[in-house]
N, C-alpha and C positions, 0 to 999 in steps of 0.2 A: 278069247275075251271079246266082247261086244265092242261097238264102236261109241262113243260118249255123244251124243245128242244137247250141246248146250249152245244155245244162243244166246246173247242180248236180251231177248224179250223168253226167256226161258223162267218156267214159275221157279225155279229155284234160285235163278240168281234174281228174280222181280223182289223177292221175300229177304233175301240175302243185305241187297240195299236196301231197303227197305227198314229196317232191321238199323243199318248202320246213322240212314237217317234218323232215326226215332232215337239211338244213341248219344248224337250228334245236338240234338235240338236240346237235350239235356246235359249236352256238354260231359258227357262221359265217352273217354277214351283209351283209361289204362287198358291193357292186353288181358287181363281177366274179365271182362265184361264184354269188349270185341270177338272172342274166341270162340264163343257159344256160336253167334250166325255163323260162323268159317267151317265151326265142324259140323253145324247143319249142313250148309254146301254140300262137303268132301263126304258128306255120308252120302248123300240123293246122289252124287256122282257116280260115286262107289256102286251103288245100288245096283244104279243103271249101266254099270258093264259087269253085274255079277260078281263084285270083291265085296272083300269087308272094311269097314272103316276102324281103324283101332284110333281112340283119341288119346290115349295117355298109355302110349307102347314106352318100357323102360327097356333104354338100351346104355351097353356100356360104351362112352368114348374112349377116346383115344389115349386122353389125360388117366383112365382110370375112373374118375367118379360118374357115378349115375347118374343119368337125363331123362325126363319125361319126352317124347316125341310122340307125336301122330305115325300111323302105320297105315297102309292103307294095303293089304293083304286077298289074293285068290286062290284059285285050287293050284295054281305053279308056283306061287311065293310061301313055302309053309311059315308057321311060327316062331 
């Protein structure tokens, strides 16, 4: 696996807030509106060492019921 390249002034995270400010200036903040820039993020990251981004990976906790979660998966993590 590649090594991740993100700084500060990296276009993914410039886009990222970016993003959160335009949100922001319209006063939206629930977590379905926020989630979209995050898993733009976690994917360009992903990208760039070679995995895959899964944004709505269904796994079983521990309770028993189902959760929706992000995955973020490569050729050592299978499915």
């Amino acid at each position: 696996m590649r090594d991740l390249n993100l700084t500060p002034n990296s276009k993914a995270l410039r886009n990222y807030y970016a993003a959160l400010r335009q949100y922001d200036f319209h006063v939206i903040t629930h977590e379905g509106a926020v989630s979209l820039p995050l898993q733009t993020l976690l994917d360009t990251c992903a990208r760039q060492v070679g995995a895959t981004f899964v944004p709505q990976y269904a796994m079983q906790p521990s309770a028993g019921a189902e959760a929706n979660r992000a995955r973020i998966s490569d050729d050592d993590i299978p499915f």
